[in-house]
NUKOLKOL-663835 format. One record per residue: residue number from 1; residue in three letters; chain; y, x, z of N, C-alpha, C, CB in turn. Coordinates in nm, 4 decimals. Glycine has a CB too. Example, Ala and Ser with C-alpha at 12.3 -4.5 7.8 and 13.67 -1.06 7.14 Angstrom:
! residues 2
+------+-------+------+----------+----------+----------+----------+----------+----------+----------+----------+----------+----------+----------+----------+
! guke ! selum ! roke !      n.y !      n.x !      n.z !     ca.y !     ca.x !     ca.z !      c.y !      c.x !      c.z !     cb.y !     cb.x !     cb.z !
+------+-------+------+----------+----------+----------+----------+----------+----------+----------+----------+----------+----------+----------+----------+
!    1 !   ala !    A !  -0.5690 !   1.3190 !   0.7800 !  -0.4500 !   1.2300 !   0.7800 !  -0.3300 !   1.3200 !   0.7800 !  -0.4473 !   1.1308 !   0.9046 !
!    2 !   ser !    A !  -0.2250 !   1.2850 !   0.7080 !  -0.1060 !   1.3670 !   0.7140 !   0.0030 !   1.2900 !   0.7870 !  -0.0598 !   1.4084 !   0.5725 !
+------+-------+------+----------+----------+----------+----------+----------+----------+----------+----------+----------+----------+----------+----------+
END
This chain:
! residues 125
+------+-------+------+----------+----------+----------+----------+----------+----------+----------+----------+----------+----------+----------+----------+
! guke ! selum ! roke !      n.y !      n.x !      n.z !     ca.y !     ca.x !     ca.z !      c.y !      c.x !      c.z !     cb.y !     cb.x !     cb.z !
+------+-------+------+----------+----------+----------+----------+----------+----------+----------+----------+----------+----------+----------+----------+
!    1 !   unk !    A !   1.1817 !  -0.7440 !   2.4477 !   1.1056 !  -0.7987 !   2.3370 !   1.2001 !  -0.8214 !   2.2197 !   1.0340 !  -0.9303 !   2.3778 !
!    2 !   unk !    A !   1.1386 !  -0.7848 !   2.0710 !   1.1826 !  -0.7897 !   1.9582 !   1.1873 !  -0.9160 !   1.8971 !   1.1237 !  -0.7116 !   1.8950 !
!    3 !   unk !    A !   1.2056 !  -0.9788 !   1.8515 !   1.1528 !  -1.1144 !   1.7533 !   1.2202 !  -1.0741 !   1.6316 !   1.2055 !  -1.2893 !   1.8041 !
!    4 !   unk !    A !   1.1242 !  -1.0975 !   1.5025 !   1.1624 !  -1.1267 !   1.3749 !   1.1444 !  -1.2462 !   1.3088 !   1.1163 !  -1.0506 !   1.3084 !
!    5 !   unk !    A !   1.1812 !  -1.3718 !   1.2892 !   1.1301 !  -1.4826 !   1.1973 !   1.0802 !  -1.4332 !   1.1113 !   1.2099 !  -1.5712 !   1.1446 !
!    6 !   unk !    A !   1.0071 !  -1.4970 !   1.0220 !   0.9606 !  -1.4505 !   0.8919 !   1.0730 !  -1.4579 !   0.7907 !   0.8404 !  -1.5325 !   0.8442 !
!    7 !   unk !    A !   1.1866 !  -1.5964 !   0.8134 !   1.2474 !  -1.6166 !   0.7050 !   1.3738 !  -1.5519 !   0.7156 !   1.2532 !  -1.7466 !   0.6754 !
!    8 !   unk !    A !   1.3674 !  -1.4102 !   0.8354 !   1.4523 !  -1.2943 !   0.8326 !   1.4140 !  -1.1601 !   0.7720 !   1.4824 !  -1.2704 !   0.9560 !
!    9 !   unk !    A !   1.3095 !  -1.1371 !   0.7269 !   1.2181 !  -1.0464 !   0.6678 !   1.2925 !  -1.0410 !   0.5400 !   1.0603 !  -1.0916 !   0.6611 !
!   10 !   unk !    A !   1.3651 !  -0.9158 !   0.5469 !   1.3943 !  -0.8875 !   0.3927 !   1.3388 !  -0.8041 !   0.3115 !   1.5025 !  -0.8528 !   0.3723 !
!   11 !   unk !    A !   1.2641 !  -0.8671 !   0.2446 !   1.1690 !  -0.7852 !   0.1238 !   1.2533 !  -0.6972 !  -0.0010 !   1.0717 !  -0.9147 !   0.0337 !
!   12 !   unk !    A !   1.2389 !  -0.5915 !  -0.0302 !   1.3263 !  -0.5455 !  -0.0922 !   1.1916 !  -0.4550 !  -0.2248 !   1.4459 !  -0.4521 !   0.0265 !
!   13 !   unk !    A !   1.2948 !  -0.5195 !  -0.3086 !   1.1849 !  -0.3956 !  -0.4690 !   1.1211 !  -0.2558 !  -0.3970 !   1.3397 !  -0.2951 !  -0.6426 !
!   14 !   unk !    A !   1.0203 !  -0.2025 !  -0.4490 !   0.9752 !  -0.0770 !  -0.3859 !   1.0099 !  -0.0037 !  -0.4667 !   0.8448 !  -0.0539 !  -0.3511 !
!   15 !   unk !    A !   1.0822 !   0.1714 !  -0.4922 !   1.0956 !   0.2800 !  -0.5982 !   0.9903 !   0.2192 !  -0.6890 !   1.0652 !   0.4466 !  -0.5476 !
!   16 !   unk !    A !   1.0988 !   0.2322 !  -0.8315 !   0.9498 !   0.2602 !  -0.8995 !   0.9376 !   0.3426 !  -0.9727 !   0.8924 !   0.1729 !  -0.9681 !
!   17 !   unk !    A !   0.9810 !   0.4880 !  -0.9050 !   0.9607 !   0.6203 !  -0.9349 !   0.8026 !   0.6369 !  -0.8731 !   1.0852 !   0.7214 !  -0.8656 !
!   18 !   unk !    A !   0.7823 !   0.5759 !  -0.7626 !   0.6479 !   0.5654 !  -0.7415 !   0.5185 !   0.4647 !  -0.7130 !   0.6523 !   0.6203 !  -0.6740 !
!   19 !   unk !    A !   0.5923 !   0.3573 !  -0.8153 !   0.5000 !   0.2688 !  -0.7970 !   0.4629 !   0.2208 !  -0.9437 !   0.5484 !   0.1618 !  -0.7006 !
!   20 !   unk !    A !   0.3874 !   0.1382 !  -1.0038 !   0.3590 !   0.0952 !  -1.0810 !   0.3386 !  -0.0583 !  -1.1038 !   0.2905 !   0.1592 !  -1.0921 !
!   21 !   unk !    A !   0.4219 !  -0.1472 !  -1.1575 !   0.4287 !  -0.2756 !  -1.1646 !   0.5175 !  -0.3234 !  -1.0620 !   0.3058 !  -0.3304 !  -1.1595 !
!   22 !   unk !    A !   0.5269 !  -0.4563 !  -1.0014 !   0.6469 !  -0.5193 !  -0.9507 !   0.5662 !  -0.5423 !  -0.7718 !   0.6999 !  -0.6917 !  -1.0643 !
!   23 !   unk !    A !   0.6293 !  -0.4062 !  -0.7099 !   0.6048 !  -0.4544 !  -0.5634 !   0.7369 !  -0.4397 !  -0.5012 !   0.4894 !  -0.3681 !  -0.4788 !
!   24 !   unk !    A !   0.6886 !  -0.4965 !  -0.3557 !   0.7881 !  -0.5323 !  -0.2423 !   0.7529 !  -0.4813 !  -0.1416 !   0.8090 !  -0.6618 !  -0.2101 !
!   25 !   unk !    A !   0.8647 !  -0.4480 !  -0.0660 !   0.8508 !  -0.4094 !   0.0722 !   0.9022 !  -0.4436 !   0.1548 !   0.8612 !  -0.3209 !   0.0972 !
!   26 !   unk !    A !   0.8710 !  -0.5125 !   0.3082 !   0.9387 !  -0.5989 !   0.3793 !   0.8916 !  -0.5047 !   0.5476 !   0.8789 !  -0.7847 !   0.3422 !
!   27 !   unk !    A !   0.9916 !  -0.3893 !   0.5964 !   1.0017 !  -0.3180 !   0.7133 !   0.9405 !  -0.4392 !   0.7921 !   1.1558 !  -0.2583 !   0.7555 !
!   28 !   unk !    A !   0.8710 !  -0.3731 !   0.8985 !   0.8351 !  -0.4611 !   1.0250 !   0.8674 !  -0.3748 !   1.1486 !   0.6703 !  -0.5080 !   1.0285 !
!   29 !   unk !    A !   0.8560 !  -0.2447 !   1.1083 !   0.8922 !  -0.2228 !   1.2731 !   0.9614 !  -0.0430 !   1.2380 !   0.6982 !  -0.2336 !   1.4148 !
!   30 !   unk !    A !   1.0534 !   0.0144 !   1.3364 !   1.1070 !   0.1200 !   1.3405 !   1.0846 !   0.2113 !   1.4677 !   1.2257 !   0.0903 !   1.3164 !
!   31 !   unk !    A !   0.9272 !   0.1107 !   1.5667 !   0.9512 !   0.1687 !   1.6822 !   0.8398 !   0.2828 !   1.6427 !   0.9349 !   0.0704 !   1.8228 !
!   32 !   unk !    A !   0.8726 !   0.4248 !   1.6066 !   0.7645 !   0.5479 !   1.6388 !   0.6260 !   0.4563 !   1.5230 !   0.7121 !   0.5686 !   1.8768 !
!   33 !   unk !    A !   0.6204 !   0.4213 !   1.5008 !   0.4952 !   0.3322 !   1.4026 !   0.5646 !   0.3153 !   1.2859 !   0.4373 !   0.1658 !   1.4582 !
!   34 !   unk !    A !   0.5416 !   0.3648 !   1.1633 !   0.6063 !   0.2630 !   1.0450 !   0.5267 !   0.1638 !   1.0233 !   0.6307 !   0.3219 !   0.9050 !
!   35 !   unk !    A !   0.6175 !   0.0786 !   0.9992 !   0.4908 !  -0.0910 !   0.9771 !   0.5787 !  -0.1599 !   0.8813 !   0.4571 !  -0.2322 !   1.1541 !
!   36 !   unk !    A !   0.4761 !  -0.1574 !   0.7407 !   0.5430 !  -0.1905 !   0.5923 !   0.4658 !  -0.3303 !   0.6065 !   0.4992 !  -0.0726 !   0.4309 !
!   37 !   unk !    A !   0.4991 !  -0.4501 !   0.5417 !   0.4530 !  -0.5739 !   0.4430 !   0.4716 !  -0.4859 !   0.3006 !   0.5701 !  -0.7407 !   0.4537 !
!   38 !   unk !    A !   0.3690 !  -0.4958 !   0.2422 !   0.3766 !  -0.4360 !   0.0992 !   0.3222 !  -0.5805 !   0.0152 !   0.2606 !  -0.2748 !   0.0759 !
!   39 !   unk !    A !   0.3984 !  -0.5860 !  -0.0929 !   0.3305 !  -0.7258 !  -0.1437 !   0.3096 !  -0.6678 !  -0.3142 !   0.4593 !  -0.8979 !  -0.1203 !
!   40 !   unk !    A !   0.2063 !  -0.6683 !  -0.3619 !   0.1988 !  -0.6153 !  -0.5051 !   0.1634 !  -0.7178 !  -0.5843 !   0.1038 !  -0.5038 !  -0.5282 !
!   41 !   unk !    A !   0.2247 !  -0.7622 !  -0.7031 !   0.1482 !  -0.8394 !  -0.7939 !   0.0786 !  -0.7893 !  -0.8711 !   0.2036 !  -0.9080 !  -0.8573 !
!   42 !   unk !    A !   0.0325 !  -0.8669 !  -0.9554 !  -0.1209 !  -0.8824 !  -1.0165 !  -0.1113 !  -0.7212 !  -1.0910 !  -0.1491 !  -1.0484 !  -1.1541 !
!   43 !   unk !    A !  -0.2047 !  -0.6462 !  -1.0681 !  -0.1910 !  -0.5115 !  -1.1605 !  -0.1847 !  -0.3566 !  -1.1096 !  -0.0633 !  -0.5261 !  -1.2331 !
!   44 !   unk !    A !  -0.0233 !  -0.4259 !  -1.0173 !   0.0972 !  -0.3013 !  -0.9608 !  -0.0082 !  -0.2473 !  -0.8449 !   0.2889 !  -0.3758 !  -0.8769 !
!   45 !   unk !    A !   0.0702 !  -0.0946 !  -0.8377 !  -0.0087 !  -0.0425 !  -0.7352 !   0.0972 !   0.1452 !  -0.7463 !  -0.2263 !  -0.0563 !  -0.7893 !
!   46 !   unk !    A !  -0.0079 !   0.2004 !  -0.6080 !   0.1493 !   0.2718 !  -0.6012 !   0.0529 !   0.4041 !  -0.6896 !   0.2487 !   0.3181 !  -0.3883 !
!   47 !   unk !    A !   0.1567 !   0.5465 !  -0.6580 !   0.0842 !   0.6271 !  -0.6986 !   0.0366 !   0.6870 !  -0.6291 !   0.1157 !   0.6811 !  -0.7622 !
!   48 !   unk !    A !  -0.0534 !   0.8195 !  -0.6934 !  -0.1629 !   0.9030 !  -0.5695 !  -0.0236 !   0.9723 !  -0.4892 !  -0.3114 !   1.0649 !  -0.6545 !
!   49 !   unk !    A !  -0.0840 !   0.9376 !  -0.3578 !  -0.0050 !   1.0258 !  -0.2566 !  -0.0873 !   1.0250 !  -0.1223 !   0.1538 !   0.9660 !  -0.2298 !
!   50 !   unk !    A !   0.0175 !   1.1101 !  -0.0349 !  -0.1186 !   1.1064 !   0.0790 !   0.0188 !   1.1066 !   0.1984 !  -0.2730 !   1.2902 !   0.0820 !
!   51 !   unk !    A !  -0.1024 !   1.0927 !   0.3804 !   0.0502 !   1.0504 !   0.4813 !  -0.0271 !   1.1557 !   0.6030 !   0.0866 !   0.8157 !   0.5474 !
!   52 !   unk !    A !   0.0799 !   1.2253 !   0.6470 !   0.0372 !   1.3395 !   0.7196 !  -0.0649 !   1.3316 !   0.8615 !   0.1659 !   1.4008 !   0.7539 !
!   53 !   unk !    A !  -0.0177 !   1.1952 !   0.8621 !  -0.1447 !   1.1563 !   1.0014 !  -0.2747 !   1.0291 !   0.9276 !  -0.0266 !   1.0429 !   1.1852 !
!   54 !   unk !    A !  -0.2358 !   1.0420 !   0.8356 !  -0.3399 !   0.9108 !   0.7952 !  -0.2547 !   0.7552 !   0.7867 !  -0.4752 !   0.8953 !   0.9365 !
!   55 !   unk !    A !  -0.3218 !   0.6960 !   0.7225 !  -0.2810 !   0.5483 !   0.7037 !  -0.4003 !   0.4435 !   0.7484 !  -0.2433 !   0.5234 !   0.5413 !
!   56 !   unk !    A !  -0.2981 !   0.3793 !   0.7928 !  -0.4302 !   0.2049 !   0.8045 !  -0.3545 !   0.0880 !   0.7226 !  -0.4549 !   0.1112 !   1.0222 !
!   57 !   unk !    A !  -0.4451 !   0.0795 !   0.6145 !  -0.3731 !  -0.1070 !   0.5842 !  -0.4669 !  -0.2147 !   0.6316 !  -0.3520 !  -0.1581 !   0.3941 !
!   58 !   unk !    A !  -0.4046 !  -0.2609 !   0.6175 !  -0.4889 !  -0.4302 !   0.6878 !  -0.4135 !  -0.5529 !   0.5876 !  -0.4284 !  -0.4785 !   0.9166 !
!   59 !   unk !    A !  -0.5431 !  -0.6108 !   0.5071 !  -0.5264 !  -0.6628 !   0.4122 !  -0.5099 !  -0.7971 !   0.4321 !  -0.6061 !  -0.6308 !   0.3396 !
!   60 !   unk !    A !  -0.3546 !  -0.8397 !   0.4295 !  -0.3329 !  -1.0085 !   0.4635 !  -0.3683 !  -1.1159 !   0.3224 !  -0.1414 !  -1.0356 !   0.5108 !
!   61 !   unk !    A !  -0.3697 !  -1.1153 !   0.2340 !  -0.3751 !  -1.1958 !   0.1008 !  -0.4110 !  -1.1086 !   0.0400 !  -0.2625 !  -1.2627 !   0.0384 !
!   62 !   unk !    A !  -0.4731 !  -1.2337 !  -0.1157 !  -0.5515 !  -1.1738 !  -0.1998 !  -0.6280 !  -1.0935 !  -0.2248 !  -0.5240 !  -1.1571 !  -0.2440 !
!   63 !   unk !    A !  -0.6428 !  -1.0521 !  -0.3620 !  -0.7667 !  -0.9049 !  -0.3512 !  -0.6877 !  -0.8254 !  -0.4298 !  -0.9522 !  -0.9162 !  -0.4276 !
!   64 !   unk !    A !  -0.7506 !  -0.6460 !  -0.4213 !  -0.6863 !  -0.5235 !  -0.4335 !  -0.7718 !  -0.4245 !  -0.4520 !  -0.6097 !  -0.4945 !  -0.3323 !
!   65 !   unk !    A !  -0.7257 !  -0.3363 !  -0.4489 !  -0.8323 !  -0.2005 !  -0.4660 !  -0.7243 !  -0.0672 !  -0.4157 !  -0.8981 !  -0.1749 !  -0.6713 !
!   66 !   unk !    A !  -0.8430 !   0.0225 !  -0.3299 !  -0.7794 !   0.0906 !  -0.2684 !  -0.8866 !   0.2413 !  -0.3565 !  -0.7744 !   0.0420 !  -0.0873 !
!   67 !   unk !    A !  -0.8258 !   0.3620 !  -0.3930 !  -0.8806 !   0.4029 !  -0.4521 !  -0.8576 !   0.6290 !  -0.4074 !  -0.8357 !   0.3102 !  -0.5876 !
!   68 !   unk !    A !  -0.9509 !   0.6871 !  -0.4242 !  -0.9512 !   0.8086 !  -0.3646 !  -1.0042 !   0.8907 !  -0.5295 !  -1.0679 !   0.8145 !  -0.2041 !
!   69 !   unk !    A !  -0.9880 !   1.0128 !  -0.5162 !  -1.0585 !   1.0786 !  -0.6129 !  -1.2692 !   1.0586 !  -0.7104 !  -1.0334 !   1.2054 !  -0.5261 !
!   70 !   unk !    A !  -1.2945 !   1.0556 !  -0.5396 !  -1.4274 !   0.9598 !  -0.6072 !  -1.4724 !   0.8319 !  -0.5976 !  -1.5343 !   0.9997 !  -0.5768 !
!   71 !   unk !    A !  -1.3741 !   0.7444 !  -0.5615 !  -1.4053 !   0.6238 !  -0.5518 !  -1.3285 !   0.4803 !  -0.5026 !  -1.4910 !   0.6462 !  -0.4927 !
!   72 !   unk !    A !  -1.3598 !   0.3809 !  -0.6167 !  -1.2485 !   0.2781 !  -0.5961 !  -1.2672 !   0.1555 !  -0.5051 !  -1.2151 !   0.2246 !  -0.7244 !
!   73 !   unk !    A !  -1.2284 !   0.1442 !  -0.4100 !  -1.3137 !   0.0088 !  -0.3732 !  -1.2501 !  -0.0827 !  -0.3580 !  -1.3889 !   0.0025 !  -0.2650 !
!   74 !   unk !    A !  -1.3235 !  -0.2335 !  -0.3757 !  -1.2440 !  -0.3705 !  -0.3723 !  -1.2161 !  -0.4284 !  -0.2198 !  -1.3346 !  -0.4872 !  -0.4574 !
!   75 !   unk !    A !  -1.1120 !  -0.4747 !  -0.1925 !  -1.0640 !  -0.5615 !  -0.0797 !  -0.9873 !  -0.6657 !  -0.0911 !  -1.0039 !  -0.5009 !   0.0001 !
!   76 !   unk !    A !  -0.9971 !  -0.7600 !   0.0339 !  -0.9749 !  -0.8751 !   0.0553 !  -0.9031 !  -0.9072 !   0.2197 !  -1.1073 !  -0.9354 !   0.0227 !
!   77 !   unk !    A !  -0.8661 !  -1.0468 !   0.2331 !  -0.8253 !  -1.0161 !   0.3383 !  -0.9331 !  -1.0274 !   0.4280 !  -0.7209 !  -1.0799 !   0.3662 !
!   78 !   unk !    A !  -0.8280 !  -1.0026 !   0.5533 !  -0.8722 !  -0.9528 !   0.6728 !  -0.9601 !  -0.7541 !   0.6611 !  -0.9915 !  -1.0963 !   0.7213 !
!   79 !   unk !    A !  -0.9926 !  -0.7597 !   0.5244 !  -1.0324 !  -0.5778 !   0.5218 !  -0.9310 !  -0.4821 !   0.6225 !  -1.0017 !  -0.5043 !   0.3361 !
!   80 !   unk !    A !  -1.0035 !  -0.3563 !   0.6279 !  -0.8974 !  -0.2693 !   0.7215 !  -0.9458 !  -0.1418 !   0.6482 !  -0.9176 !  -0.2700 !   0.9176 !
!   81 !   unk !    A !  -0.8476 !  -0.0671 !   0.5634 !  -0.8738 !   0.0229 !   0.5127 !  -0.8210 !   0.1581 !   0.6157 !  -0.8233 !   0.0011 !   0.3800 !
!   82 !   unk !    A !  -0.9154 !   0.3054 !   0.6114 !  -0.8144 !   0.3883 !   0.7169 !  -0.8546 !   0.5085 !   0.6088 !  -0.8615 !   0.4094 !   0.9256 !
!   83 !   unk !    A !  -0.7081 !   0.5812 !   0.5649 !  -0.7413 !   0.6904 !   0.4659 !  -0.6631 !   0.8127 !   0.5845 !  -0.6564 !   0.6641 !   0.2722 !
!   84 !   unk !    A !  -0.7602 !   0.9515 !   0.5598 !  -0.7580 !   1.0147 !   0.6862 !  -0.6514 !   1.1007 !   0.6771 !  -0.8810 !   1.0827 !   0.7248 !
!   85 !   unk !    A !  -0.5854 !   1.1867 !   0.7855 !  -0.4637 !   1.2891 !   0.7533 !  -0.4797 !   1.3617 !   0.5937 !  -0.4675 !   1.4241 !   0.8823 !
!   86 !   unk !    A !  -0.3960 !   1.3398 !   0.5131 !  -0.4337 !   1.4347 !   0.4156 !  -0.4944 !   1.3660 !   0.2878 !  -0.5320 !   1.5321 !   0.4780 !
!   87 !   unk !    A !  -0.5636 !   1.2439 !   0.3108 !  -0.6447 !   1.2307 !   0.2051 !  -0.5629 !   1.1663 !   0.0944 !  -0.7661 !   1.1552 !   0.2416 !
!   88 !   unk !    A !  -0.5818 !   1.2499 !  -0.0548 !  -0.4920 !   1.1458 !  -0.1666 !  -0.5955 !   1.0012 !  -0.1935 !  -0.4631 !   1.2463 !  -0.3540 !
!   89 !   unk !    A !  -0.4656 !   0.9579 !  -0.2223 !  -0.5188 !   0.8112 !  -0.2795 !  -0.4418 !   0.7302 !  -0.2975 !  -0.6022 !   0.7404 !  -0.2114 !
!   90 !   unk !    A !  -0.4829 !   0.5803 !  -0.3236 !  -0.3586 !   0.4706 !  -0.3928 !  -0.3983 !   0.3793 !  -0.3476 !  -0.3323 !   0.4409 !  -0.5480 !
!   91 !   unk !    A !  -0.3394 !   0.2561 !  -0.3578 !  -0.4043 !   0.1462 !  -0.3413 !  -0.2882 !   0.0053 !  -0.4310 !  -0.4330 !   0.1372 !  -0.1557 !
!   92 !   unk !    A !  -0.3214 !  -0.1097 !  -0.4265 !  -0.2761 !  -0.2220 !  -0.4868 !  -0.3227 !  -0.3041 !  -0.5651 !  -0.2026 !  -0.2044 !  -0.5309 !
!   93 !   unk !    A !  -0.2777 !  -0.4201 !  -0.6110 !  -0.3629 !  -0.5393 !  -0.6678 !  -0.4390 !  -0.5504 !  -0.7364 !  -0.3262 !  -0.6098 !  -0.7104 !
!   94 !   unk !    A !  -0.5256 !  -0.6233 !  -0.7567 !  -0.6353 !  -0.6243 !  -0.8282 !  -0.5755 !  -0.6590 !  -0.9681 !  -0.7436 !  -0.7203 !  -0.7705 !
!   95 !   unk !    A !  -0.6628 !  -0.7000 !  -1.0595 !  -0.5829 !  -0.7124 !  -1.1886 !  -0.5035 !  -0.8534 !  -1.2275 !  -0.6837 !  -0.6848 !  -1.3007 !
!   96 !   unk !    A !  -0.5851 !  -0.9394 !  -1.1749 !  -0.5239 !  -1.0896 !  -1.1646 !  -0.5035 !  -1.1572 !  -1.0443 !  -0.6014 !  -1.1800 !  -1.2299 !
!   97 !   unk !    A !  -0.4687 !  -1.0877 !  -0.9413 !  -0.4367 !  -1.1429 !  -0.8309 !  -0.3087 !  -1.0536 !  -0.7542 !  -0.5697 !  -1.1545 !  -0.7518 !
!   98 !   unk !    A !  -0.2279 !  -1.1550 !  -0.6959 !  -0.1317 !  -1.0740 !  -0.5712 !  -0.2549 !  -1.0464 !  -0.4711 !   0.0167 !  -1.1884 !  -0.4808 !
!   99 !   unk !    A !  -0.1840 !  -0.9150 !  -0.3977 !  -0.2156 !  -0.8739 !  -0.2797 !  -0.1020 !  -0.8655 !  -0.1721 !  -0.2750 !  -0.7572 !  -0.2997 !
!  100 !   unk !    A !  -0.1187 !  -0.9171 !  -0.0776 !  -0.0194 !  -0.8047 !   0.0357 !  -0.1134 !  -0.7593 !   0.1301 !   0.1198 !  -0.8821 !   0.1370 !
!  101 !   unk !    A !  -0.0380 !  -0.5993 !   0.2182 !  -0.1081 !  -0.5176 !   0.2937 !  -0.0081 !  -0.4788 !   0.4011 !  -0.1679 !  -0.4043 !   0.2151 !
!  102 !   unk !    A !  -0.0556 !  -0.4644 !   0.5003 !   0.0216 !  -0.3899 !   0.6117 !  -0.0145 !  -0.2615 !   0.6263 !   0.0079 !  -0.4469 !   0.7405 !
!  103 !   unk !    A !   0.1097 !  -0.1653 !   0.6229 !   0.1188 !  -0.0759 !   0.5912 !   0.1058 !   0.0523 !   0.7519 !   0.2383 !  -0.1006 !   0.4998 !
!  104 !   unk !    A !   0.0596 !   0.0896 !   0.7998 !   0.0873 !   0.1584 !   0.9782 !   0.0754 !   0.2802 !   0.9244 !  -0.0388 !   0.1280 !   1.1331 !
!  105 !   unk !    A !   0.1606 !   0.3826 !   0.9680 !   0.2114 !   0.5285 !   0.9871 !   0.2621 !   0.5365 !   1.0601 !   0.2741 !   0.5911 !   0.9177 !
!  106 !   unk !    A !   0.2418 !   0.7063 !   1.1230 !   0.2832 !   0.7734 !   1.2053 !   0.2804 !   0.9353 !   1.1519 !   0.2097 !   0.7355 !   1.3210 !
!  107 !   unk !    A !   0.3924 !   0.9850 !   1.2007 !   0.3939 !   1.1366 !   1.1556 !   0.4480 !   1.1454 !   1.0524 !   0.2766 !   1.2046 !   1.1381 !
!  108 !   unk !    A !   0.5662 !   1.0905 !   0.9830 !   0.6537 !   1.1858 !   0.8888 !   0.5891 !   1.0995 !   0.7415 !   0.6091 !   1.3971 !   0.9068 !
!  109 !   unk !    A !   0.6939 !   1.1201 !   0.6315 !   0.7287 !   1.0642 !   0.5124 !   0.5743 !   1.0968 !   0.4935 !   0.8608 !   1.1258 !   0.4114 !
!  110 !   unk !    A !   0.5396 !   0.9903 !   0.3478 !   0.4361 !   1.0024 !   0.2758 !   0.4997 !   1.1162 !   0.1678 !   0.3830 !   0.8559 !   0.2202 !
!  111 !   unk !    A !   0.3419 !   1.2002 !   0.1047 !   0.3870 !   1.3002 !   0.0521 !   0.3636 !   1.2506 !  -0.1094 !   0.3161 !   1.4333 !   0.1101 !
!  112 !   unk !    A !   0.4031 !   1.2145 !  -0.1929 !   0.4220 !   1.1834 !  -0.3392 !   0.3520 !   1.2558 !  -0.3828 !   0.5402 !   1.1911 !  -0.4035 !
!  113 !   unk !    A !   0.2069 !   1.2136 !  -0.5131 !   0.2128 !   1.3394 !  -0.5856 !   0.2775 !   1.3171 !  -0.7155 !   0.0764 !   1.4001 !  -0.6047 !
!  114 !   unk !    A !   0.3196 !   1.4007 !  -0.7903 !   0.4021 !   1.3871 !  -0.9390 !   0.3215 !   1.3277 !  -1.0800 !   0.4522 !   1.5490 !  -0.9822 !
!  115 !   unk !    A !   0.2088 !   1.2281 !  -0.9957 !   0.1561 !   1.1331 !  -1.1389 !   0.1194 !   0.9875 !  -1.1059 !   0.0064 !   1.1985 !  -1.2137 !
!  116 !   unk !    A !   0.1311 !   0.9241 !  -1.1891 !   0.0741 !   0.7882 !  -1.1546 !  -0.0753 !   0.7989 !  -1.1743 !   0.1360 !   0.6687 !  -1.2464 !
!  117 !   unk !    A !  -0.1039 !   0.6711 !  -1.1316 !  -0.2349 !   0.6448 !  -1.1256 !  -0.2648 !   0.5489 !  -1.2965 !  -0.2636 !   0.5502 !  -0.9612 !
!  118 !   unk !    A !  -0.3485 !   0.6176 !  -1.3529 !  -0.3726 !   0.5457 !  -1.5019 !  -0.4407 !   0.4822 !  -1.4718 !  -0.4173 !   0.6026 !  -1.6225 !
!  119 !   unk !    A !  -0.4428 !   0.4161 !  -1.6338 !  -0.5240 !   0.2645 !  -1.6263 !  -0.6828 !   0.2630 !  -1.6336 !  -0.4776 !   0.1686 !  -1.7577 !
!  120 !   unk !    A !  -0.7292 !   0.4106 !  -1.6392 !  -0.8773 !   0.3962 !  -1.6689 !  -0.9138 !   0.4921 !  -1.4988 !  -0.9394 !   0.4893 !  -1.8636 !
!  121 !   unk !    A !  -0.8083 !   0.5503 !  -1.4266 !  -0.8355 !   0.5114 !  -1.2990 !  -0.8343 !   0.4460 !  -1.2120 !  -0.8228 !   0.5395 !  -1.2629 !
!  122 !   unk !    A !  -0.7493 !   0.3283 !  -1.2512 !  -0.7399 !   0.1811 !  -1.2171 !  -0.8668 !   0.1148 !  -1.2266 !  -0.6445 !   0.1087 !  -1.3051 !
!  123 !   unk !    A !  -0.9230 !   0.0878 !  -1.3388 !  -0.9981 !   0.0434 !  -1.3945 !  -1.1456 !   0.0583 !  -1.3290 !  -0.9731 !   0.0866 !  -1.5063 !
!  124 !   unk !    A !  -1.1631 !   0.1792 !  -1.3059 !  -1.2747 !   0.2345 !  -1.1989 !  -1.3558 !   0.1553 !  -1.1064 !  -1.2151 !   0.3183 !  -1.1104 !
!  125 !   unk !    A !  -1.2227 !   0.0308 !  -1.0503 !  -1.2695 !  -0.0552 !  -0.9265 !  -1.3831 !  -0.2004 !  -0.9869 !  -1.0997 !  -0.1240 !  -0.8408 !
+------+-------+------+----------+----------+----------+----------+----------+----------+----------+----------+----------+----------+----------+----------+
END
């Protein structure tokens, strides 16, 4: 068995070659699972990209918006978002609120695409 305290959790700035506004990232696990704490403030959010097996977040605080080509939707905690092998999309804080999300992957780096997410696709939610 592993143990992490919380007040061993080192949160570290996220690129912000691909993110937008002021987030964090705090590793939780390295076993075969990636397992992110993502914490975004009020606004920030990452860009369109997609993860070769799919993603699940599970929304611990605040509200957010998780968003796909046709559609933006709002979350809160306890939500469980699942975007499928392949699918682009973004997600992060709502406009006046922090969010954090847990982040689960499997299968290899997320794939970047080369734009951010604008403010009137932001806006959408």
């Amino acid at each position: 068995m592993e143990h992490l305290p919380a007040e061993k959790l080192e949160w570290t700035p996220a690129p912000a070659e691909h993110f937008t506004g002021q987030v964090w990232f705090g590793p939780l696990s390295s076993h075969h699972v990636d397992a992110l704490g993502v914490l975004f403030a009020p606004g920030a959010r990452t860009d369109w990209h997609r993860h070769p097996e799919g993603q699940v977040l599970y929304v611990v605080s605040g509200a957010g918006r998780v968003g796909t080509e046709q559609t933006v939707i709002e979350v809160g905690p306890g939500d469980v978002v699942y975007a499928p092998p392949g699918e682009l999309h973004w997600h992060g804080a709502a406009p006046t609120s922090y969010m954090m999300h847990l982040s689960l992957t499997t299968g290899g780096p997320t794939t970047w695409e080369p734009r951010k997410v604008t403010d009137d696709e932001y806006q959408r939610g």
